[in-house]
C-alpha positions as CSV (number, residue, x, y, z in Angstrom):
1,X,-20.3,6.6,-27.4
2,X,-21.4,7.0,-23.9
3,X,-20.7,3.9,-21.4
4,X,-24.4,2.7,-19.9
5,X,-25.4,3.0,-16.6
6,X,-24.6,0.0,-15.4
7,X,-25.7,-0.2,-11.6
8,X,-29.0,1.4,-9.8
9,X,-28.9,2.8,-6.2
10,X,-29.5,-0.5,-4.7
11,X,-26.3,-1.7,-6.1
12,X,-24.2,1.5,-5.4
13,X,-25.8,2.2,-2.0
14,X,-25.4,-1.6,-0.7
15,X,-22.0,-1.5,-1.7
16,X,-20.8,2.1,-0.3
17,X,-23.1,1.5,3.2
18,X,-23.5,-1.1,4.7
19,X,-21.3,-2.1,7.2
20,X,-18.9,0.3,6.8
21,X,-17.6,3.1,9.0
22,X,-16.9,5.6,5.8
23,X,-18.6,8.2,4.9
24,X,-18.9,9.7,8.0
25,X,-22.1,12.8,8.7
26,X,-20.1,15.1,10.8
27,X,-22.9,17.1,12.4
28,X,-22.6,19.6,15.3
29,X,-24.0,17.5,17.8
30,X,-23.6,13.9,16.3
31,X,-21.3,11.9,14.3
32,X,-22.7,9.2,12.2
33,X,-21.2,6.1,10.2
34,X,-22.6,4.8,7.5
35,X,-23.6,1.8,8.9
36,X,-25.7,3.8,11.6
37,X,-26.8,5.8,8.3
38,X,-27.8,2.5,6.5
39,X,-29.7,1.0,9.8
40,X,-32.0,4.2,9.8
41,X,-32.4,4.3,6.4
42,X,-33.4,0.6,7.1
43,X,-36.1,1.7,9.7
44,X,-37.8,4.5,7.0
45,X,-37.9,1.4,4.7
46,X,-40.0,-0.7,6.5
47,X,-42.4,1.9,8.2
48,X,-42.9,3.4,4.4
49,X,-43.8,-0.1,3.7
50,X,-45.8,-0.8,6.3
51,X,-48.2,2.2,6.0
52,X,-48.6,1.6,2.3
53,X,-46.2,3.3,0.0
54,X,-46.3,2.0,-3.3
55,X,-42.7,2.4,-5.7
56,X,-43.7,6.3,-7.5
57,X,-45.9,7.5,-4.5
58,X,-44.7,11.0,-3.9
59,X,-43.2,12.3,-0.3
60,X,-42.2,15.7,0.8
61,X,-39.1,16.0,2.5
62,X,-39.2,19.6,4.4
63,X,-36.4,18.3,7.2
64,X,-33.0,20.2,7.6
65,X,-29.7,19.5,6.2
66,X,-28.7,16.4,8.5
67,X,-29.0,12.7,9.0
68,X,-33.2,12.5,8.8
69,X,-32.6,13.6,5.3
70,X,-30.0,11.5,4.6
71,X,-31.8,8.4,6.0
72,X,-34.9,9.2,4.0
73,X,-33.3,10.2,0.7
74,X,-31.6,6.1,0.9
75,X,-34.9,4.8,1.4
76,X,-36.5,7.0,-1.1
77,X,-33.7,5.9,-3.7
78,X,-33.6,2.1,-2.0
79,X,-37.7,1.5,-3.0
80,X,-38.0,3.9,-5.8
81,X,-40.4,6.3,-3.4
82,X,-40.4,10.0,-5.8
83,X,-38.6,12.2,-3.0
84,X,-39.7,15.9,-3.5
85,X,-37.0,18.1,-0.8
86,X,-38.4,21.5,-0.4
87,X,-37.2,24.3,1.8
88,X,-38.2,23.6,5.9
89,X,-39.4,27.4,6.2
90,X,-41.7,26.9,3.3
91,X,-44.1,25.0,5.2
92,X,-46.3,26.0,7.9
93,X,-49.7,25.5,7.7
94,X,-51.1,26.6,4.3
95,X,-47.4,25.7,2.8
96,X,-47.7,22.0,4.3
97,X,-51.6,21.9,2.7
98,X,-50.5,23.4,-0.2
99,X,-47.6,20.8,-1.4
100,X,-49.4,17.9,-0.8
101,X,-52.2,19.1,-2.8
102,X,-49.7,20.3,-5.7
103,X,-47.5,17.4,-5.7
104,X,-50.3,15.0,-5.5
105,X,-47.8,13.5,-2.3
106,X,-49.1,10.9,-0.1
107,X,-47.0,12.1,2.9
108,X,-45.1,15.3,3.9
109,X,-42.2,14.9,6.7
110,X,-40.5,17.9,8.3
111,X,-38.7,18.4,11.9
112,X,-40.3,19.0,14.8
113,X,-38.7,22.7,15.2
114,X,-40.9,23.5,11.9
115,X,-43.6,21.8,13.1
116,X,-45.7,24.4,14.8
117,X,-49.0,25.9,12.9
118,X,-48.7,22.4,11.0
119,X,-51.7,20.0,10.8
120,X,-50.7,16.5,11.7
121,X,-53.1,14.9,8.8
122,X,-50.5,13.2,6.5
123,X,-47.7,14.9,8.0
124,X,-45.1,13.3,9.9
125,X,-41.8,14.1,12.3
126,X,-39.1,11.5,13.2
127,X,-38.0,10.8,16.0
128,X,-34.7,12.2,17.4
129,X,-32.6,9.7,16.3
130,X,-33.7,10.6,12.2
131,X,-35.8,7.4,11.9
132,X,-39.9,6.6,12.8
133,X,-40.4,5.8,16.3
134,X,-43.9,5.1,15.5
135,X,-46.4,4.2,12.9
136,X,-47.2,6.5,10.3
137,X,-50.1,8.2,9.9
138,X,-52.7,7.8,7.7
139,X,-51.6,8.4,3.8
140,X,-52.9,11.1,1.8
141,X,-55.0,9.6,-1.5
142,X,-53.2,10.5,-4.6
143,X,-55.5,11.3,-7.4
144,X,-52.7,11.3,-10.2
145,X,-51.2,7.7,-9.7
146,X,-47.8,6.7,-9.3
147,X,-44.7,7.7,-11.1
148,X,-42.4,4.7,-11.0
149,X,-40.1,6.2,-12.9
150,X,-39.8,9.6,-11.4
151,X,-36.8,9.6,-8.6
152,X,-37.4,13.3,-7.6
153,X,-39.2,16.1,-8.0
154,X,-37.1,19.7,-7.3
155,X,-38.3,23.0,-7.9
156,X,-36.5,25.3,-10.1
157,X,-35.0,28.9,-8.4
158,X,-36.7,30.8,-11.1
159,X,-34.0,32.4,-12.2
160,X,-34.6,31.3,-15.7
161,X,-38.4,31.7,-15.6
162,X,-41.0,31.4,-13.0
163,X,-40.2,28.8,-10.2
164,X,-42.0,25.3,-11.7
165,X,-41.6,21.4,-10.3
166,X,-39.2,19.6,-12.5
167,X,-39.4,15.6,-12.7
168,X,-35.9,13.8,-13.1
169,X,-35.2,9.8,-13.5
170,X,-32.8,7.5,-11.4
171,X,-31.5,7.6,-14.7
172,X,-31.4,11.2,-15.3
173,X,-29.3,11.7,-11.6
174,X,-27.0,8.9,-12.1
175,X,-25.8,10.0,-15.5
176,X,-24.8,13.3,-14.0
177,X,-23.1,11.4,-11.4
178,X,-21.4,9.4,-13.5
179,X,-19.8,11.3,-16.0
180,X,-18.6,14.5,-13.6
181,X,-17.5,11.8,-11.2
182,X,-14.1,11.5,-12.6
183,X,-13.5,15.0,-12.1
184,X,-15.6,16.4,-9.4
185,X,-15.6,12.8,-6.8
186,X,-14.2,13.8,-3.4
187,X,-12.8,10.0,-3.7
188,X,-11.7,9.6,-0.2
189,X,-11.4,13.0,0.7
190,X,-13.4,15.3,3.4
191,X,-16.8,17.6,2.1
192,X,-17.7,20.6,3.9
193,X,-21.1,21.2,2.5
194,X,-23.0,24.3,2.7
195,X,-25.2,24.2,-0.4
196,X,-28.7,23.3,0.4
197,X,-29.3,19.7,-0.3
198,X,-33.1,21.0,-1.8
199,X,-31.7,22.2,-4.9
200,X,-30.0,20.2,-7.7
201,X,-27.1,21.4,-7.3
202,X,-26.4,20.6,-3.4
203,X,-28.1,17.2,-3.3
204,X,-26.9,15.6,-6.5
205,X,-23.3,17.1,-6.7
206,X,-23.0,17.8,-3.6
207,X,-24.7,15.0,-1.4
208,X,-24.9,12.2,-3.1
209,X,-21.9,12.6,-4.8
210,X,-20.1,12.8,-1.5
211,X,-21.9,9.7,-0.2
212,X,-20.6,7.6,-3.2
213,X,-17.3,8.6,-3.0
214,X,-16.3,10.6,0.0
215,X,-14.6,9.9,3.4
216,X,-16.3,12.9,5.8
217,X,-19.1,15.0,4.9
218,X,-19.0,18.0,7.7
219,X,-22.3,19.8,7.3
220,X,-22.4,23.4,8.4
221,X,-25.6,23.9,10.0
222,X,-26.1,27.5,8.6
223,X,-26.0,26.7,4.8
224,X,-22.4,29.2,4.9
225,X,-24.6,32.3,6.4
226,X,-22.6,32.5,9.7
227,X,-18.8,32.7,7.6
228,X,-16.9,32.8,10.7
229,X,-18.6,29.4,11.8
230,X,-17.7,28.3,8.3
231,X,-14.3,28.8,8.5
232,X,-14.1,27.5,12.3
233,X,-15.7,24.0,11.0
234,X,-12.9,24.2,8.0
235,X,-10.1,24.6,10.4
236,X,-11.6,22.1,12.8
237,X,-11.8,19.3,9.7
238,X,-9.1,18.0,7.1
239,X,-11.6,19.8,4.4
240,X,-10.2,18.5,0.8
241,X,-13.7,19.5,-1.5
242,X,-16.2,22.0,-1.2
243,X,-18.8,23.4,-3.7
244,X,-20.3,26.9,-3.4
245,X,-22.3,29.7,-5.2
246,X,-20.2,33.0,-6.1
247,X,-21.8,35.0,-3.8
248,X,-20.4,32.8,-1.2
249,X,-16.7,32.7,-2.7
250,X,-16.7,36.3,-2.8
251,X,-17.3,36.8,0.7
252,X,-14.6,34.1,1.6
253,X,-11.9,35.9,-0.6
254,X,-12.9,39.3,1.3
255,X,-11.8,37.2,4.5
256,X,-8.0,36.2,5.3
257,X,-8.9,32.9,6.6
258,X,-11.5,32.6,3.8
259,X,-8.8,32.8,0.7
260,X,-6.7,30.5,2.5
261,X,-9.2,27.7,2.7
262,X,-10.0,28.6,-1.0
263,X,-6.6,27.9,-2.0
264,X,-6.0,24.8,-0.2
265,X,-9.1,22.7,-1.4
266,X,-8.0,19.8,-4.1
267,X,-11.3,20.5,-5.7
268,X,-15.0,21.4,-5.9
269,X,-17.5,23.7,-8.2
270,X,-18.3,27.0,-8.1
271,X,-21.8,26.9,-9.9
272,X,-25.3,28.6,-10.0
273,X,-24.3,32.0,-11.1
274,X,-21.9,33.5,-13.8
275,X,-18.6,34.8,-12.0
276,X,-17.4,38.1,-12.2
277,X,-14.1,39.5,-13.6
278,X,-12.6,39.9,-10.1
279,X,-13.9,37.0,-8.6
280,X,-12.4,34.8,-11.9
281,X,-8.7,35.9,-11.5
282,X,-9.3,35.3,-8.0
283,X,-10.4,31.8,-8.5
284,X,-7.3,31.2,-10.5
285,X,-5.4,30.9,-7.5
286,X,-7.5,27.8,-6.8
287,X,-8.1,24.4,-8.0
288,X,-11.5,25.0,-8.3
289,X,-13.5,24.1,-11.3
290,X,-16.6,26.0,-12.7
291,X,-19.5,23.8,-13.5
292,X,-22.9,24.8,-15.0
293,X,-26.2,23.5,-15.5
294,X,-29.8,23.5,-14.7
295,X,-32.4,21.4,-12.3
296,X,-33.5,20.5,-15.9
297,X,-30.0,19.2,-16.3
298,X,-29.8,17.2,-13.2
299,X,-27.8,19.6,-13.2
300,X,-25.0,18.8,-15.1
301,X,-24.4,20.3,-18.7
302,X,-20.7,21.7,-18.3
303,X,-17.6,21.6,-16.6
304,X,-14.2,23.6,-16.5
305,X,-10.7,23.1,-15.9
306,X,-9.4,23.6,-12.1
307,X,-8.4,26.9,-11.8
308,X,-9.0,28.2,-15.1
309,X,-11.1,30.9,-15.0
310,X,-12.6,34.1,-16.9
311,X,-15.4,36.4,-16.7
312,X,-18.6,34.5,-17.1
313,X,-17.1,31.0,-18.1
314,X,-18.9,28.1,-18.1
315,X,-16.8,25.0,-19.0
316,X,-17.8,22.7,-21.8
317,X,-19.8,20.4,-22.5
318,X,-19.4,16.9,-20.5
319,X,-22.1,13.6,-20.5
320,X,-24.6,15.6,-22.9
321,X,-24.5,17.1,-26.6
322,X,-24.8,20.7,-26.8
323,X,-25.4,23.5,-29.2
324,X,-25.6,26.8,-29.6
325,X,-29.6,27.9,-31.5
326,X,-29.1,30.6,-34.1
327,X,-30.9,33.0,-31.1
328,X,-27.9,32.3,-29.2
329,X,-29.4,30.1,-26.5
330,X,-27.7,27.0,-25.3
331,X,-29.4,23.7,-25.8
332,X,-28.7,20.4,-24.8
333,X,-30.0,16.8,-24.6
334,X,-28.8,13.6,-23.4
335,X,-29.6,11.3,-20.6
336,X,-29.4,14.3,-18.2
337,X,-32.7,16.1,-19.3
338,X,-35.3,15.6,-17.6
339,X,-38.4,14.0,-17.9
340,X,-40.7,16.7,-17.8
341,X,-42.7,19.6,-15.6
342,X,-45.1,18.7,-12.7
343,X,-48.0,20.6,-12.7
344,X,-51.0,20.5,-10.5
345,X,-52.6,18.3,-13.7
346,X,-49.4,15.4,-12.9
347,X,-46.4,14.6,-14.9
348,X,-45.9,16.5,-17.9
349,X,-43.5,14.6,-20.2
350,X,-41.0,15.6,-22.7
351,X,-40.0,14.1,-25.9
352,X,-36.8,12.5,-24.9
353,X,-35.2,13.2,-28.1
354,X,-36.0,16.6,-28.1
355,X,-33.4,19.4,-27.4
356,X,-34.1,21.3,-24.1
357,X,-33.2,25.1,-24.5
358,X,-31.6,26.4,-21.2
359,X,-32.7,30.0,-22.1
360,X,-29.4,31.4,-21.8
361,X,-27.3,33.2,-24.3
362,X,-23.7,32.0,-24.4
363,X,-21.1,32.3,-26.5
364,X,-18.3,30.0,-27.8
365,X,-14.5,31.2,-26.6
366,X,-11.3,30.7,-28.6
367,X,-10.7,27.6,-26.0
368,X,-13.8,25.6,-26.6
369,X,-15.3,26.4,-23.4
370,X,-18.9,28.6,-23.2
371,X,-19.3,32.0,-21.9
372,X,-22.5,33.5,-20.3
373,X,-23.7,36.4,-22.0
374,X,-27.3,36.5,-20.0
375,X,-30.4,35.2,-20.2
376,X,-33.0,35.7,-23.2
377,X,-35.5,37.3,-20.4
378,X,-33.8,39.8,-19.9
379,X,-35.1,41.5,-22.5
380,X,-37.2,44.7,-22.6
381,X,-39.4,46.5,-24.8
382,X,-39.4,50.0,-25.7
383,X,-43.0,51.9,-25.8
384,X,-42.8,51.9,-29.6
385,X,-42.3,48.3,-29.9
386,X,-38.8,47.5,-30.3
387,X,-37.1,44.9,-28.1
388,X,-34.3,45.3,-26.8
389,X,-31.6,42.2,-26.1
390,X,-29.8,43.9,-23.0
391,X,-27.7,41.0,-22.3
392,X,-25.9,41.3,-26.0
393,X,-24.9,45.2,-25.4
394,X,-24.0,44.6,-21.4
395,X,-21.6,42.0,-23.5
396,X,-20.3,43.7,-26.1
397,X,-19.1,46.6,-23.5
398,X,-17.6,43.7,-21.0
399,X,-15.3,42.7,-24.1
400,X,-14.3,46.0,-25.3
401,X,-13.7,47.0,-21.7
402,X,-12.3,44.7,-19.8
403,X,-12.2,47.3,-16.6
404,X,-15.7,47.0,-16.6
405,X,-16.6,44.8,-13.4
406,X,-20.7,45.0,-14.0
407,X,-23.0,46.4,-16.3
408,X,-26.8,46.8,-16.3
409,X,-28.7,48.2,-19.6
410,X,-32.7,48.9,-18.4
411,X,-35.7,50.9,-19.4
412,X,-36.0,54.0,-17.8
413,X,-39.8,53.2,-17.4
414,X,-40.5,55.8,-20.3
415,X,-39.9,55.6,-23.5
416,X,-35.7,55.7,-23.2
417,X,-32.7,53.6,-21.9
418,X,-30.4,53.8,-18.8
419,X,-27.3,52.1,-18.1
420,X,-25.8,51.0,-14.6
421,X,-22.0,50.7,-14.5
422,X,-19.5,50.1,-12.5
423,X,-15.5,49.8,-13.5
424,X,-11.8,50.4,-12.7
425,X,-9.8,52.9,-14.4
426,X,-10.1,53.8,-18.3
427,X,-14.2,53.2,-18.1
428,X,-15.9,54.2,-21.3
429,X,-17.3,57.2,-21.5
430,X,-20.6,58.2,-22.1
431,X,-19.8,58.8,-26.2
432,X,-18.3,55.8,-26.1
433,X,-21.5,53.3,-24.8
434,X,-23.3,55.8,-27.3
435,X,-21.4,54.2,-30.5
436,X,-21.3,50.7,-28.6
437,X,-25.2,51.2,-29.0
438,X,-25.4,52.4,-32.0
439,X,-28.8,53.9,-33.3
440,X,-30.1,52.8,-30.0
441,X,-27.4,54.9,-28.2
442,X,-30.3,58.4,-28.9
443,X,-32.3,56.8,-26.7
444,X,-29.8,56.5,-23.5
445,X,-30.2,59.0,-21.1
446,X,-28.5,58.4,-18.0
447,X,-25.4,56.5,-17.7
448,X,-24.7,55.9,-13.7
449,X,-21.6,55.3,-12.4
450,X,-21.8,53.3,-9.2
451,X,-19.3,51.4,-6.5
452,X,-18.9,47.8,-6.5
453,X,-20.6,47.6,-3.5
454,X,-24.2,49.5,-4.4
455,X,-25.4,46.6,-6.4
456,X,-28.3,44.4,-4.9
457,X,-27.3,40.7,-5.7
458,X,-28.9,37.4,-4.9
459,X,-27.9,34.8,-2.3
460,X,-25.7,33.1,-5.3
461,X,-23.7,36.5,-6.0
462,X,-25.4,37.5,-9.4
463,X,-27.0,40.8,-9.8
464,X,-30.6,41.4,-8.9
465,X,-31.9,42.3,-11.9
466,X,-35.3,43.2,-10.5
467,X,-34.2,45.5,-8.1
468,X,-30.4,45.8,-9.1
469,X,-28.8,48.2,-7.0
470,X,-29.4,49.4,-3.1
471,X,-30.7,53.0,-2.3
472,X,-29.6,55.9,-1.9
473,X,-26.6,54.7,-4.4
474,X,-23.6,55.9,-3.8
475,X,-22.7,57.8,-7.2
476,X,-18.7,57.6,-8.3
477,X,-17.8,60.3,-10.5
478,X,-16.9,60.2,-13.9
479,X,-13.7,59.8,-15.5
């Protein structure tokens, strides 16, 4: 049986901040204690109150990584305001309009660099210190009430479906928090972040979990873009923990000073995308841990072993119950699903009972743990009907071939099959993806055999599956 959430964020943040010199927001211009922390957070508390807000109004957060955020998401979590973080080069002017009006959000704040093009009607920028210098402005009238018991409001990547709002409980986020915390909690120990703190992933484990247990948070500035300033801020910190996408591992193990830094963490996740062959018995040389899960998670569905790695892993299931549908799609539920969509009609709510498919095809290993196989969209239909479950042949060559780094099966836009490859020595043949397809195999025409580098991946490191390799591509020939 699970333990209950015992304590709220008033509780947890009174205790870790106030008064106290730990955790520390190392920023490139500014260092801030978590007392000065708590005493802005203090200052967005009483101008929220004092212009209105009401516990479930809805704000936009479009500010940077750094200590405005910070201070608003404690005041957000202190009075129960529903923070919605978004993206600060998503808004300009329509983008500011158009958030309020889907959100239903009383008041939008970004920085004053973003501010330009914006209209000042229910918008709002803080002053330099991260905290209101001045009054508010007016609040936007909400037309869909409040949602008390809505903490945040973070929009999806898309990468299982089209990007949509989902709507996640105090409850929800500290459950996460609370059962990954005895594995994942930098306790006492120095973040660098670099995930972005508007996705599930970088404010929940990432952020807040760092400001409940950590020592130093060092923030780098470009989100890990600029590598050689990452690895300047990691030599010029005592960095213990760090979580990061694949893409962004790879590129550190392609640099010397990158591996090293890799190797001498104590912990963090490597989440958002399934890892690779290479990049897995890379990782093994680390302690980190995989960890996988959804914004619908909160996002928090599984978790591996440090360094214990394969293709694809994703750890097992921890603070939720899992299985596996008979389509091969994980499911989950448990007090880390969500409590709904928000569409432009308000809060959609789900059953809380119900079981939340993840639409992703896994598979259960020998060990216990999950393995990606791909996701159920990433199917395709032939022109006489017949779908076609990509993701289950791409697998069933990965197994039989464990050379093979990456492998794409498509429609060639007609009425046959292609296949994008790429693969060390003893690749299968052409014959041989033929019998791995079996009565489908008449139908492949091409099979291309491509370099490591000609595929077109996504910030996170996974293939692109929309556009999955760069032009002109660099053909390798066959064996």
């Amino acid at each position: 049986m699970r333990e209950p959430i015992t304590a709220g964020w008033r509780e947890r943040l009174h205790a870790r901040l106030v008064g106290q010199p730990t955790p520390l927001l190392v920023l490139p211009d500014h260092i801030w204690t978590a007392a000065s922390l708590w005493a802005g957070s203090r200052q967005w508390v009483r101008a929220l109150r004092e212009a209105g807000l009401e516990r479930g109004d809805r704000v936009v957060c479009a500010l940077p990584a750094g200590a405005a955020f910070v201070q608003l998401l404690i005041a957000s979590l202190w009075d129960g305001y529903t923070l919605a973080p978004v993206a600060p080069r998503d808004v300009d002017e329509d983008g500011a309009e158009a958030l309020l009006a889907m959100l239903d959000a009383r008041l939008l704040v970004l920085d004053s660099r973003d501010v330009q093009g914006v209209r000042p009607r229910h918008c709002f920028v803080p002053g330099d210190a991260g905290w209101p210098d001045r009054s508010l402005p007016p609040l936007r009238v909400a037309t869909h009430g409040v949602t008390p018991d809505v903490c945040m409001l973070l929009r999806t990547s898309g990468t299982s479906g089209a990007p949509t709002w989902i709507a996640l409980s105090d409850a929800n986020v500290l459950a996460v928090l609370d059962s990954h915390a005895p594995f994942v909690a930098p306790t006492d120990g120095c973040v660098l972040s670099v995930l972005p703190w508007y996705h599930a992933f970088g404010l929940v484990l990432g952020l807040l979990m760092a400001l409940l247990h950590a020592r130093e948070i060092v923030r780098d500035p470009d989100g890990g873009r600029d590598l050689q300033l990452l690895l300047d801020l990691a030599n010029s910190h005592p960095i213990t923990s760090m979580d990061l996408v694949p893409g962004l591992a790879t590129r550190l193990f392609a640099e010397a000073r990158g591996a090293v830094l890799l190797r001498r963490l104590n912990g963090g996740v490597v989440g958002g995308a399934p890892v690779s062959a290479l990049l897995a018995t890379q990782l093994q040389s680390t302690r980190l841990r995989v960890g996988y899960g959804q914004t619908e998670a909160a996002p928090g569905i599984a978790l591996g072993e440090p360094g214990t790695w394969s293709a694809r892993v994703l750890g097992r299931a921890i603070g939720c119950d899992v299985r596996v549908d008979a389509d091969g799609v994980l499911a989950f539920r448990g007090p880390n699903a969500c409590l709904g969509r928000w569409t432009r009609d308000g809060l959609e709510r789900r059953d809380s009972e119900a079981w939340l498919r993840t639409g992703d095809l896994v598979e259960t290993m020998d060990d216990g743990d999950y393995r990606f196989i791909g996701r159920a969209t990433d199917s395709f239909k032939l022109s006489n009907g017949r779908m076609v479950q990509a993701s289950h042949y791409e697998n069933a060559i990965r197994l039989r071939w464990p050379s093979v780094r990456e492998v794409m099966l498509r429609s060639n836009g007609e009425d046959g099959i292609e296949m994008l490859i790429t693969s060390d020595a003893n690749a299968p043949s052409d014959a041989d993806v033929r019998t791995v397809l079996g009565a489908l195999g008449e139908r492949l025409g091409v099979v291309t055999r491509i370099g490591t580098d000609a595929w077109q991946r996504t910030a996170k490191g996974e293939v692109d599956r929309r556009r999955p390799v760069k032009t002109p591509i660099p053909v390798r020939p066959r064996a």
